[in-house]
DSSP file (Angstrom, degrees, kcal/mol; ACC not computed):
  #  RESIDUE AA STRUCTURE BP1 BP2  ACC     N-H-->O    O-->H-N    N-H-->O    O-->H-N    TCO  KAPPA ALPHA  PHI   PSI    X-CA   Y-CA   Z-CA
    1    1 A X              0   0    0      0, 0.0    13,-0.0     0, 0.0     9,-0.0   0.000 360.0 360.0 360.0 143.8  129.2   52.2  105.3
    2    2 A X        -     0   0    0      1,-0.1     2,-0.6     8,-0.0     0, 0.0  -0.115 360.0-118.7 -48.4 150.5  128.3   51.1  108.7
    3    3 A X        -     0   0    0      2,-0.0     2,-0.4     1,-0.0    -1,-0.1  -0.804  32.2-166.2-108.3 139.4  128.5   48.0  109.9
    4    4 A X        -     0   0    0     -2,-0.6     6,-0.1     2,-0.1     5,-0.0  -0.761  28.7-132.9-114.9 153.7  124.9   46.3  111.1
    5    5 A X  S    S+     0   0    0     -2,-0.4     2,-0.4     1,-0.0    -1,-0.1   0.747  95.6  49.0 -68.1 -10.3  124.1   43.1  113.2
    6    6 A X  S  > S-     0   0    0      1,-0.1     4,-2.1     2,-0.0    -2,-0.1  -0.923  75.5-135.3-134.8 160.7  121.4   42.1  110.5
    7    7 A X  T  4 S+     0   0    0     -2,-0.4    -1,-0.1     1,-0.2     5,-0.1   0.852 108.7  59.5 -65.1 -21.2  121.5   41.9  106.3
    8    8 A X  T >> S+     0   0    0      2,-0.2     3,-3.7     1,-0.2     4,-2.8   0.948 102.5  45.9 -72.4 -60.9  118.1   43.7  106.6
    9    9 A X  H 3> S+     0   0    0      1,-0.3     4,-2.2     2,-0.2     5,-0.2   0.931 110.7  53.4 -62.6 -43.4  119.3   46.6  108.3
   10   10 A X  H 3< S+     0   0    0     -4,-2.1    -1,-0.3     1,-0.2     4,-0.3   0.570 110.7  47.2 -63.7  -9.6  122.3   47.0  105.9
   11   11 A X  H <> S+     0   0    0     -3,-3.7     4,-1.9     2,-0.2     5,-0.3   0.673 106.3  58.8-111.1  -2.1  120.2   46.9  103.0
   12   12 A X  H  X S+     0   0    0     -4,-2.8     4,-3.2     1,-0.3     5,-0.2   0.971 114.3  40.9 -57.8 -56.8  117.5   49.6  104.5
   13   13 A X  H  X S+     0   0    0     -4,-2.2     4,-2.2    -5,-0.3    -1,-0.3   0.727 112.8  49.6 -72.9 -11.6  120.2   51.8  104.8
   14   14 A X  H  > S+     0   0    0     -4,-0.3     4,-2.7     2,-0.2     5,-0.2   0.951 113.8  46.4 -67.1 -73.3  121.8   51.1  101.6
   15   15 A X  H  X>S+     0   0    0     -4,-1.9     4,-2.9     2,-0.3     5,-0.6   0.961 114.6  55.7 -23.6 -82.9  118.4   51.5   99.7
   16   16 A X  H  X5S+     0   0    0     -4,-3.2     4,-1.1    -5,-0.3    -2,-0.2   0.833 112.3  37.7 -14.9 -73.6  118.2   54.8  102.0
   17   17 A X  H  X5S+     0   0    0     -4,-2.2     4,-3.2    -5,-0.2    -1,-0.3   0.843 108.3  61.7 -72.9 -24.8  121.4   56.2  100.8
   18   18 A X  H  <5S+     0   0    0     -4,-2.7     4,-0.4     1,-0.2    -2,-0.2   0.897 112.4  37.9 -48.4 -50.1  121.0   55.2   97.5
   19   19 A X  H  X5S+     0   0    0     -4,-2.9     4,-1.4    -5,-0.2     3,-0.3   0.758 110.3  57.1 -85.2 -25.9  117.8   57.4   97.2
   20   20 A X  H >X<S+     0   0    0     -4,-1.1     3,-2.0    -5,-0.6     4,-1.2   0.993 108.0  50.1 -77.7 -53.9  118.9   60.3   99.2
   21   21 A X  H 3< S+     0   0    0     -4,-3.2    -1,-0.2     1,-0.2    -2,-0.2   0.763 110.5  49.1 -63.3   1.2  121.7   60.5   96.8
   22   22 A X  H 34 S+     0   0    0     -4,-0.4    -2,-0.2    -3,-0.3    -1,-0.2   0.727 124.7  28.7 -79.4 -23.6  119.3   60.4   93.8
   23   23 A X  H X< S+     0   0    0     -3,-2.0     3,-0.8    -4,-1.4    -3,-0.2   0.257  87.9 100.6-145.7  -2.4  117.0   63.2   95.3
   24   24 A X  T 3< S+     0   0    0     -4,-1.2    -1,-0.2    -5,-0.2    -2,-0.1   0.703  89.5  43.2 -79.1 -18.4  119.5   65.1   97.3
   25   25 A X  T 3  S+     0   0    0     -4,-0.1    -1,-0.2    -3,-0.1     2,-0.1  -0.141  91.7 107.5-100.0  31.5  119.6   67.8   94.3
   26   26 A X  S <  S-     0   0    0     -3,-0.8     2,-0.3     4,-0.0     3,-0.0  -0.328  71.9-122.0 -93.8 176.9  115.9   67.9   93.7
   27   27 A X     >  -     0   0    0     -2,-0.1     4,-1.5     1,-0.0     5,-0.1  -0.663  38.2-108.1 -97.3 164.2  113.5   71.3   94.9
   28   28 A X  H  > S+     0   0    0      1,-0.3     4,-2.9    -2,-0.3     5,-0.4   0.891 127.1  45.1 -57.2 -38.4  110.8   70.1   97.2
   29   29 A X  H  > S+     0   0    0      2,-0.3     4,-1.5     1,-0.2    -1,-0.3   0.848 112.6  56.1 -94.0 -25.8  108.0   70.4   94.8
   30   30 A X  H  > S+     0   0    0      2,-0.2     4,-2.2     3,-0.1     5,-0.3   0.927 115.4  42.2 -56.8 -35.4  110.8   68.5   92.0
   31   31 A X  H >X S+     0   0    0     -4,-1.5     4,-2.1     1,-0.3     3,-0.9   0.997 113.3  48.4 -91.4 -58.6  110.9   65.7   94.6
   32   32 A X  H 3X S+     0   0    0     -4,-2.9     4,-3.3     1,-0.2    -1,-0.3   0.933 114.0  48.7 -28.4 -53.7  107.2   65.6   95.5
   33   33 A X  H 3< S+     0   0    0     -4,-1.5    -1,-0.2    -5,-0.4    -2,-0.2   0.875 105.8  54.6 -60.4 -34.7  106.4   65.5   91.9
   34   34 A X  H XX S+     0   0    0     -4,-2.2     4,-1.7    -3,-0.9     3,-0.6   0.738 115.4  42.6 -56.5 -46.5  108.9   62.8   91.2
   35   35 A X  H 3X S+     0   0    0     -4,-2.1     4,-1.9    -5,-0.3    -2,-0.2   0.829 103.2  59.1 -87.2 -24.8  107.0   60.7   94.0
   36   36 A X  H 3X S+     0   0    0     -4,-3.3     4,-0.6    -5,-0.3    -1,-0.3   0.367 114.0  45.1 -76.1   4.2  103.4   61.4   93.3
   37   37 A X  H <> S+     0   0    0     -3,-0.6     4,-2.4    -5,-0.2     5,-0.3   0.699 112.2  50.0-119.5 -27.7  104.4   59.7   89.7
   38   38 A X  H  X S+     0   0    0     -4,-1.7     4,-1.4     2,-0.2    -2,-0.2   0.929 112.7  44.4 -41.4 -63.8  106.1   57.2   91.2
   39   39 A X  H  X S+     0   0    0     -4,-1.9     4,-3.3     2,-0.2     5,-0.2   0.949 111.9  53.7 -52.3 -66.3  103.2   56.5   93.5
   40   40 A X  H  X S+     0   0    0     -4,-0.6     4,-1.0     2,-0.2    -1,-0.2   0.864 108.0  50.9 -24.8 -59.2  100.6   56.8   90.5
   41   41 A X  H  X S+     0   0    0     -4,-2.4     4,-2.4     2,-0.2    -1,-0.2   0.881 114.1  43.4 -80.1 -32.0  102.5   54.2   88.4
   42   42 A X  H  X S+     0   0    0     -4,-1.4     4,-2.9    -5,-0.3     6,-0.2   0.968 109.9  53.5 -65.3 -52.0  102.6   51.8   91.1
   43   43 A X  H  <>S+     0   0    0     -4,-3.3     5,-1.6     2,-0.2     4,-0.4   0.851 112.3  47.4 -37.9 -48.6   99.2   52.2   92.2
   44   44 A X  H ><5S+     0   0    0     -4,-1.0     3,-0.8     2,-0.3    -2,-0.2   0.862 108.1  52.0 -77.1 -52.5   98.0   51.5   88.5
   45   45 A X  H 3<5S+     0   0    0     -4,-2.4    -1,-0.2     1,-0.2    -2,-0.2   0.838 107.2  64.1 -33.9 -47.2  100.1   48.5   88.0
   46   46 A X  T 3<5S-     0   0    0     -4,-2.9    -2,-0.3    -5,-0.2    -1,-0.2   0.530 109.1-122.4 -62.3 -14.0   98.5   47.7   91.1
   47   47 A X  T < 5 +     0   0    0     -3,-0.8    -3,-0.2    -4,-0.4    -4,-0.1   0.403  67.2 142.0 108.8  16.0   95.2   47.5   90.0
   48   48 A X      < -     0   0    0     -5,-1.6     2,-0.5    -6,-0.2    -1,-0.3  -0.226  50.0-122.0 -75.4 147.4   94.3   50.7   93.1
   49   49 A X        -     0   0    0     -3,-0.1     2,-0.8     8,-0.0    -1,-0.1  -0.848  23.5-131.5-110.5 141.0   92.1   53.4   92.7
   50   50 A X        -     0   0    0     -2,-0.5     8,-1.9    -6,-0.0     2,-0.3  -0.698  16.9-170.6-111.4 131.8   93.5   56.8   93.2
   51   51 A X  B     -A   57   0A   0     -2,-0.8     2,-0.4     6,-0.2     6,-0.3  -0.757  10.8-161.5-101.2 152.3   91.8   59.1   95.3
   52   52 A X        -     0   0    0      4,-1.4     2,-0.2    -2,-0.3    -2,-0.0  -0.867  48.3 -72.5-122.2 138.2   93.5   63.1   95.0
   53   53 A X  S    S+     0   0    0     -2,-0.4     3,-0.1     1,-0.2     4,-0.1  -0.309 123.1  45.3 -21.2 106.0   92.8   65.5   97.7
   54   54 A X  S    S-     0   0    0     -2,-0.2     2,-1.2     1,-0.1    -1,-0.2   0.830 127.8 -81.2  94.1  52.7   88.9   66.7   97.5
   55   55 A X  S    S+     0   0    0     -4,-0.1    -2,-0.1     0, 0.0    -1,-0.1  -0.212  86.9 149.7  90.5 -29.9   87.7   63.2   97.0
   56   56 A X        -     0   0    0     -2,-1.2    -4,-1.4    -5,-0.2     2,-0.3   0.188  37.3-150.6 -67.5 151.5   88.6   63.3   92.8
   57   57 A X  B      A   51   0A   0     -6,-0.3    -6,-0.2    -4,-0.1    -1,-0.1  -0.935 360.0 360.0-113.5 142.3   89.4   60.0   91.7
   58   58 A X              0   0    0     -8,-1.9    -7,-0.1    -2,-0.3    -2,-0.1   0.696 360.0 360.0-103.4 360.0   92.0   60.4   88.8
């Protein structure tokens, strides 16, 4: 791995590659889907209201 002048930057990219190898064998629409449920559960935890494309609220 590269080396960076800050701990932050070394763990962006860490984080970074980390995911990229997770997701690097996905389809687009696997890896979209994977992230809208990802997004969902965090949103909900969060106490967020989720708005869908065409105003729907889920």
């Amino acid at each position: 791995m590269e080396k960076w002048k800050y701990k932050s930057l070394a763990w962006i990219h860490k984080v970074r590659e980390e995911d990229y190898n997770k997701t690097k064998k996905l389809t687009p629409h696997e890896l979209i889907e994977k992230t809208r449920k990802t997004a969902e559960t965090t949103a909900q935890t969060l106490g967020l209201k989720i708005i869908h494309a065409g105003g729907q609220r889920a």
